[in-house]
KOLKOLDO-222003 format. One record per residue (C-alpha): x, y negated, z. Coordinates in pm, whole numbers. Layout:
BEGIN
X, Y, Z
...
//
This chain:
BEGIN
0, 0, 0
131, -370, -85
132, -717, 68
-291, -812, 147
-376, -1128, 60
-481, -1451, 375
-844, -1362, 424
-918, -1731, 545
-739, -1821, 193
-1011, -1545, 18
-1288, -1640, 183
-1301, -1940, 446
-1558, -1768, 678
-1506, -2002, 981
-1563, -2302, 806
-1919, -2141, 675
-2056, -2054, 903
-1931, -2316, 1204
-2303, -2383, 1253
-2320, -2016, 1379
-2457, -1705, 1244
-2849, -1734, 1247
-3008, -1859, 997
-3395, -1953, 1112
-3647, -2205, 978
-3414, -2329, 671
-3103, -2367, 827
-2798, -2174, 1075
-2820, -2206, 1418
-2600, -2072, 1712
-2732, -1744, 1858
-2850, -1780, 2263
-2756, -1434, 2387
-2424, -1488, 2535
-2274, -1243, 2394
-1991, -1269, 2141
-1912, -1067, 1882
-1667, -1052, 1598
-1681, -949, 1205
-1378, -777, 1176
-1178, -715, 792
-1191, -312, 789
-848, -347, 572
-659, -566, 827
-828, -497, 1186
-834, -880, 1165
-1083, -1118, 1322
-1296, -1307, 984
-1549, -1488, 1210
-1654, -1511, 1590
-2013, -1568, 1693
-2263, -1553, 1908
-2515, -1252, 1886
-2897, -1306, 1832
-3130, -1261, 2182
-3464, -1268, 2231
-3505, -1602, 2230
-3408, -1630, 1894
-3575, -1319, 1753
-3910, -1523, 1880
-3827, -1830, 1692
-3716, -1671, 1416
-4068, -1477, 1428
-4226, -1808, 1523
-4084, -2005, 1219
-4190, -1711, 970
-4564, -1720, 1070
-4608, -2105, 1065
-4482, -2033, 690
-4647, -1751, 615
-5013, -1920, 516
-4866, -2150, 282
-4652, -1915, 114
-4925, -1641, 117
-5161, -1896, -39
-4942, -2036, -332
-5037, -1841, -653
-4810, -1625, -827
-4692, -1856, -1033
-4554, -2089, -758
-4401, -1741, -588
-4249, -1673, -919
-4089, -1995, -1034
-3916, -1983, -748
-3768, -1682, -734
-3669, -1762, -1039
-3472, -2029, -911
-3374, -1785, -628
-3243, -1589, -892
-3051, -1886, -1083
-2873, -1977, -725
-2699, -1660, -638
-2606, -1663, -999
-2439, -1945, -932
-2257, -1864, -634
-2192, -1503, -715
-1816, -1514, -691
-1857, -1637, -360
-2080, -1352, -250
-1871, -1102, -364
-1537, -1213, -145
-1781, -1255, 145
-1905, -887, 77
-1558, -794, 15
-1419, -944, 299
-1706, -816, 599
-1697, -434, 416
-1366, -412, 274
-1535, -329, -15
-1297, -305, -323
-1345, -674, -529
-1461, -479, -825
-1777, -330, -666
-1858, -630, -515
-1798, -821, -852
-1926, -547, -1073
-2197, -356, -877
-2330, -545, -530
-2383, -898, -668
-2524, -840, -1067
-2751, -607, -918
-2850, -839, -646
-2920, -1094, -893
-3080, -857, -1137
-3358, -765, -859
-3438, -1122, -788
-3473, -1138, -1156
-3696, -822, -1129
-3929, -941, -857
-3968, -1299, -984
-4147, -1135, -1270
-4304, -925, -1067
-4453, -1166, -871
-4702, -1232, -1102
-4818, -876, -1182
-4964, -755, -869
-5176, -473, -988
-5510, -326, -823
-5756, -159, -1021
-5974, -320, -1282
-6325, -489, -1132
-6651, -272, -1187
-6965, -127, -1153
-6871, 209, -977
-7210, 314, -827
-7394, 251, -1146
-7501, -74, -1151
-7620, -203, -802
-7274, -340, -679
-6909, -494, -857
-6650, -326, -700
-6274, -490, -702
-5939, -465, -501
-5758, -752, -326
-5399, -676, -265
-5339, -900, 35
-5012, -968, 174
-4916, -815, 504
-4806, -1132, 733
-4471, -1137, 870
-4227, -871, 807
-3953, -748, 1042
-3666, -558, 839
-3367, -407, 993
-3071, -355, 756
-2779, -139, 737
-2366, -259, 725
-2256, -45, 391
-2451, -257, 143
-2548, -570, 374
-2619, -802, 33
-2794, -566, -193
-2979, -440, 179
-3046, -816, 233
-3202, -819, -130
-3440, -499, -120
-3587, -582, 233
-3631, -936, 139
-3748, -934, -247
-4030, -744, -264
-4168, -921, 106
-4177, -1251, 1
-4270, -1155, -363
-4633, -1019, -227
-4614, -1349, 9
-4518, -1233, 318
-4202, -1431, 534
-3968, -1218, 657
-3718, -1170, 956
-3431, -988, 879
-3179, -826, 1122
-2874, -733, 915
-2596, -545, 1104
-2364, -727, 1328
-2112, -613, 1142
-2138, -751, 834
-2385, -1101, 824
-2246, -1279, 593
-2372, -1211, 269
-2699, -1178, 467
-2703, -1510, 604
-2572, -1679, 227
-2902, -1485, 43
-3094, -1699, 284
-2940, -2015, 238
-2961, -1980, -139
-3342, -1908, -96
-3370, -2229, 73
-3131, -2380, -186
-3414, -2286, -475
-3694, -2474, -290
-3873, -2139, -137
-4031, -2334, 212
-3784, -2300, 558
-3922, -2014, 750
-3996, -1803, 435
-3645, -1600, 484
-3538, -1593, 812
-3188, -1368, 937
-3140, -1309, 1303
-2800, -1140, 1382
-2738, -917, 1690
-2736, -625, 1802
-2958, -277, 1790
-3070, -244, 2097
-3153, -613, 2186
-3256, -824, 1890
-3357, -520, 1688
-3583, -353, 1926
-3735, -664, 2033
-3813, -773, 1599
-3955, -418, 1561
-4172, -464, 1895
-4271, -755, 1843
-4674, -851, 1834
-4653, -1098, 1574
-4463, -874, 1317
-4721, -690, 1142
-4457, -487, 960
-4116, -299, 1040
-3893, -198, 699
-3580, 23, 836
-3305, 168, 662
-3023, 377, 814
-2930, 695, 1017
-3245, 946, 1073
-3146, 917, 1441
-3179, 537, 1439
-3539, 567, 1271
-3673, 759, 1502
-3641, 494, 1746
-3777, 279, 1512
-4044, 472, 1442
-4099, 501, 1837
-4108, 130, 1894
-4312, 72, 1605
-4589, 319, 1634
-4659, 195, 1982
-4783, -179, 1826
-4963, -17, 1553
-4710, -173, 1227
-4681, -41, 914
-4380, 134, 872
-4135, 190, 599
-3796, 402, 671
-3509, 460, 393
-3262, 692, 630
-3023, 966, 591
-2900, 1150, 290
-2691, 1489, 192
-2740, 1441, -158
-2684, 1804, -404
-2468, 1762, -696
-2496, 2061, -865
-2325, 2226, -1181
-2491, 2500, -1385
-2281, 2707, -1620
-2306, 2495, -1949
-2295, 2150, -1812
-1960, 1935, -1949
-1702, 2020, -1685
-1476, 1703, -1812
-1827, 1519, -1740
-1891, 1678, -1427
-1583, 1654, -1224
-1541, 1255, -1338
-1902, 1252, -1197
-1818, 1377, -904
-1532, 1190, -795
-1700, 883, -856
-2000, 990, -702
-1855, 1083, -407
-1606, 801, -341
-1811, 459, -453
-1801, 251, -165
-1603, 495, -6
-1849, 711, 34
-2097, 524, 298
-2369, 614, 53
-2678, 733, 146
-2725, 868, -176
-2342, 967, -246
-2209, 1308, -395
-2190, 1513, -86
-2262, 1867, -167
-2152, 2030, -524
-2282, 2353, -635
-2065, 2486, -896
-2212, 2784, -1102
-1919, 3059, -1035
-1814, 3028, -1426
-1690, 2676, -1362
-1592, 2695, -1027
-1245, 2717, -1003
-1179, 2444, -1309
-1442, 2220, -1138
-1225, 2261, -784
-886, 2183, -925
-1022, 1925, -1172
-1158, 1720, -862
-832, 1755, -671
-664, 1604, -912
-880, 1323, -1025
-909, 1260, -661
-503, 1218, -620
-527, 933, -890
-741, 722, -696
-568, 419, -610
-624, 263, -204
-500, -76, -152
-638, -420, -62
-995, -481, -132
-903, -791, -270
-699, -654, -546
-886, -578, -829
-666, -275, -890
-846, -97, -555
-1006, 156, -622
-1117, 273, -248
-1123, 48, 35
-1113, 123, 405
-1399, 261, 585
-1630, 10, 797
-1409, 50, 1125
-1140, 274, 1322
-1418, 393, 1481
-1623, 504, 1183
-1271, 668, 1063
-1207, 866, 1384
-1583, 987, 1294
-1533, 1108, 950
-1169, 1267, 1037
-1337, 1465, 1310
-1580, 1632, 1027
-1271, 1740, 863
-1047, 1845, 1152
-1322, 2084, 1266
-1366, 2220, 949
-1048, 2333, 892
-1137, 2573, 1174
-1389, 2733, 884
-1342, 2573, 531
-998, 2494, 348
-873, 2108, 252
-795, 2138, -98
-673, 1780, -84
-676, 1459, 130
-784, 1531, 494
-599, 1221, 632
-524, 893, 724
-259, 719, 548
-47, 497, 755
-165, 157, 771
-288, -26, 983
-635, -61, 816
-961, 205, 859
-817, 398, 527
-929, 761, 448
-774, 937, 161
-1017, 1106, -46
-1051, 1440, 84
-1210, 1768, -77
-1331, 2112, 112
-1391, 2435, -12
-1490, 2769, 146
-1764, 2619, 369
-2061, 2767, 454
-2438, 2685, 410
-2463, 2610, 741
-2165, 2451, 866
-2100, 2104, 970
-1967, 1943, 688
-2286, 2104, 465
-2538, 1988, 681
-2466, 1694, 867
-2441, 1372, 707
-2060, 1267, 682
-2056, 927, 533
-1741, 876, 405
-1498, 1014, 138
-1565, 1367, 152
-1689, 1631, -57
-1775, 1995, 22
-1750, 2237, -306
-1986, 2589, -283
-2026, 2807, -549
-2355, 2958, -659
-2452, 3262, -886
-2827, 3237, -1013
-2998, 2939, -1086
-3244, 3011, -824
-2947, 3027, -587
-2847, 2692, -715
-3166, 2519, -649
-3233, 2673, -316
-2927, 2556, -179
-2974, 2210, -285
-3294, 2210, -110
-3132, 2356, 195
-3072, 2078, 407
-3321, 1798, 643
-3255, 1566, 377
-3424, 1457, 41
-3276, 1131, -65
-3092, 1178, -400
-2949, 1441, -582
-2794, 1549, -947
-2801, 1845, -1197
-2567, 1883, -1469
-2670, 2112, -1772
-2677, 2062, -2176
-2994, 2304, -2127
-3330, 2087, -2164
-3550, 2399, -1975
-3242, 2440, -1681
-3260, 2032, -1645
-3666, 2006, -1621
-3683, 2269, -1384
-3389, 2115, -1212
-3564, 1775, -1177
-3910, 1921, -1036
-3817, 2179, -799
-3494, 1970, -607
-3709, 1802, -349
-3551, 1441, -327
-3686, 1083, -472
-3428, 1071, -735
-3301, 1302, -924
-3036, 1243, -1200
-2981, 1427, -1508
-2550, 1421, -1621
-2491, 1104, -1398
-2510, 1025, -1029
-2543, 710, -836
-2681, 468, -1115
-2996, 275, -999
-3263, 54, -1187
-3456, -232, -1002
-3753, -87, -1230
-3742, 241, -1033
-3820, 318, -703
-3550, 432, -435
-3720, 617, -125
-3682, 950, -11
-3833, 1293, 103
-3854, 1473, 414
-3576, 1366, 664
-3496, 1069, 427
-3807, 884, 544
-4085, 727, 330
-4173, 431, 119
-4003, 289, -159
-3714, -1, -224
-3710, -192, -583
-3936, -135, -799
-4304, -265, -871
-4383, 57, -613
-4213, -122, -303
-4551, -328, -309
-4714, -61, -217
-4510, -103, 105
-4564, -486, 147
-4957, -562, 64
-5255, -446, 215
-5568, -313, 6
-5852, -463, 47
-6195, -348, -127
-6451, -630, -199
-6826, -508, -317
-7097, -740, -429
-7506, -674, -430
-7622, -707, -730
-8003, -645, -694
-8083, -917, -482
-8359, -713, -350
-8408, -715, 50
-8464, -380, 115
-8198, -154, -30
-8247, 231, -113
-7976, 350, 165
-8173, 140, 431
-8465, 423, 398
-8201, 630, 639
-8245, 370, 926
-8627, 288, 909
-8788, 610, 743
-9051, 558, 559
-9170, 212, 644
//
């Protein structure tokens, strides 16, 4: 690894936040908790910004400034909504290079992916739900009981939504809790992780920036336990939107359920990558690698598990090995990075103890280490010779690791993709049109890709099955999450005394 470059000289954090770390009603704001906390550069173990954490009191004013906004925002017509989101859009456009050495600089998060994957597609689903502000579908007015009554559906928005999001993808996070919320006219309050505010807290300012009304977007900062609890809890948020560890939404869910919200959960993920016989093993392996390394692996939907028909096994194994050796760690800001540091030492120590306690089991064909720096570096690392129903299979590693299996039948294939709590994301790889259908309707998980892994659309939907949670991010679906059906019948008769009322007064 080489010289890394001043992160004050990257990105001046201090200086941009000096007003503090919450941003509520329009504007950032000290937090009132007491405690401090810092954002520390995963590559350096350096200090990028000190603040205060978010309490109570400002979860409540936060709260407080997104209900006095909801009724005008709620009320302005899709149109208005629109046309500024567009704006939204045309602002972090503008200041894109600047979100990308924030993101870089919080995550270390190679300067590429921030540049190249975290920003255009944070822009690109503002784009999305500007437009699709204005096409709020319900279905089409009628007469549905022959005649008597018009029948149409109102899709209402919810009031104010409390969203809790996760440290590996705190922008594009930011953007899928916040887009779709305020594009259905609700205000939001969002609690990014501690960790990693800053790209959080600049979304909001550039919604303010386009003219969307202070208190629309509203980010409180602090920690789990307090300010999170206390947003999901609270009696004024009439919605909680979650994503992050299955263990951390069941709390959620706890808290939630005992107000009564709505509740939408994006959690945990094993995702299946897996390799039939005639799939493109050049294809496959590059797949793979990537799949399982972007963003170092804290992926929810990263390659985690590959099933390699028995043909291709062995070429599959030693092509990843080696693919994987190329991979170049450095400084995140260097656009020759390829894989940055995990989020912390102590997120590290984590992965490394999947690994050392496989090695009890399983083999480490390659990487299985820390290379010596003083960063939160991983190497990538590949295991073989693990069983169904080990550790490393089942349990959600999230970092750069990836457990090989072979499989004989395809039956054996899809059963063991399926063999896990989780139902997030998966792959298949096959030439074969029949092997690939199949494939795609019998792996239980919300996305399934065909030749490719990771790729996402703000068209489609992102949400998962069974221990993955439910509801879906991006996507003209998420407002299925966000707005509230409402069904509005007219009389058309005009006559007093309706046929149904004979079931009340008999015969009179």
């Amino acid at each position: 690894m080489h010289t890394f470059q001043a992160r004050d000289q990257f990105f001046p954090a201090r200086e941009r936040f000096a007003d503090g770390a919450q941003y509520i009603a329009g504007r950032l704001t000290r937090g009132t908790s007491g405690q401090h906390h810092a954002v520390v550069d995963p590559a350096t173990g350096e200090e990028v910004l000190g603040y205060e954490l978010a309490g109570a009191k400002d979860v409540d004013a936060a709260v407080a400034a997104a209900r006095a906004a909801f009724p005008g925002w709620a009320g302005a017509s899709p149109g208005e909504r629109s046309d500024a989101m567009h704006r939204f859009a045309a602002e972090l456009s503008a200041r894109a290079e600047d979100l990308a050495r924030a993101e870089t600089v919080q995550c270390g998060k190679p300067i590429k992916l921030s540049r190249e994957f975290d920003v255009p597609g944070t822009i690109d689903n503002t784009a999305f739900f500007a437009g699709a502000a204005r096409h709020l579908q319900g279905q089409s007015a009628g007469e549905y009981d022959g005649g008597d009554h018009t029948s149409y559906v109102r899709r209402e928005a919810i009031g104010v939504v409390g969203s809790i999001a996760p440290w590996n993808y705190p922008l594009q996070m930011a953007a899928w809790k916040v887009l779709p919320a305020i594009a259905a006219g609700n205000t939001i309050v969002l609690k990014p992780s501690e960790l990693t505010p800053l790209t959080s807290l600049m979304f909001a300012a550039a919604a303010t920036a386009a003219g969307i009304p202070d208190g629309v977007v509203n980010v409180v900062t602090g920690a789990g336990r307090e300010a999170g609890e206390h947003l999901v809890g609270h009696p004024d948020v009439a919605m909680t939107s979650f994503t992050g560890s299955t263990g951390v939404g069941k709390r959620v869910a706890e808290v939630a359920t005992a107000t009564v919200k709505r509740l939408h959960l994006e959690l945990g993920g094993k995702a299946p990558f897996v390799v039939f016989d005639d799939a493109d093993l050049e294809s496959a392996v590059h797949g793979a690698v990537a799949g399982a390394l972007i963003n170092t692996g804290q992926d929810c939907t990263a390659a985690t598990r590959a099933y390699v028909q028995r043909p291709l096994y062995e070429a599959f194994v030693a092509g990843v090995a080696d693919l994987m050796a190329t991979v170049r760690l450095g400084d995140p800001c260097d656009p020759a990075t390829d894989l940055g540091p995990l989020i912390s030492h102590a997120h590290r120590d984590r992965v490394a103890g999947f690994v050392e306690r496989a090695r009890s089991y399983a083999r480490v064909v390659t990487g299985g280490e820390a290379p010596e720096h003083p960063g939160a570096y991983y190497r990538p690392t590949l295991i073989t010779g693990a069983a169904q129903d080990s550790e490393v299979v089942q349990a959600e590693i999230f970092g750069p690791v990836l457990v090989v299996l072979p499989f004989d039948s395809d039956d054996e294939g899809i059963r063991l993709a399926n063999d896990t709590p989780y139902g997030l994301a998966a792959s298949a790889w096959t030439h074969d049109v029949f092997r690939a259908g199949r494939a795609t309707r019998e792996i239980k998980a919300g996305c399934v890709w065909v030749n490719d892994h990771i790729p996402i659309l703000s068209e489609m939907p992102h949400g998962g099955y069974k221990a993955s949670g439910y509801g879906k991010d991006m996507s003209a679906y998420s407002f299925e999450e966000y707005t509230q059906i409402k069904h509005v019948m007219f009389d058309n008769t005009a006559v007093a005394r309706k046929d149904w009322h004979r079931t009340i007064f008999g015969d009179r």
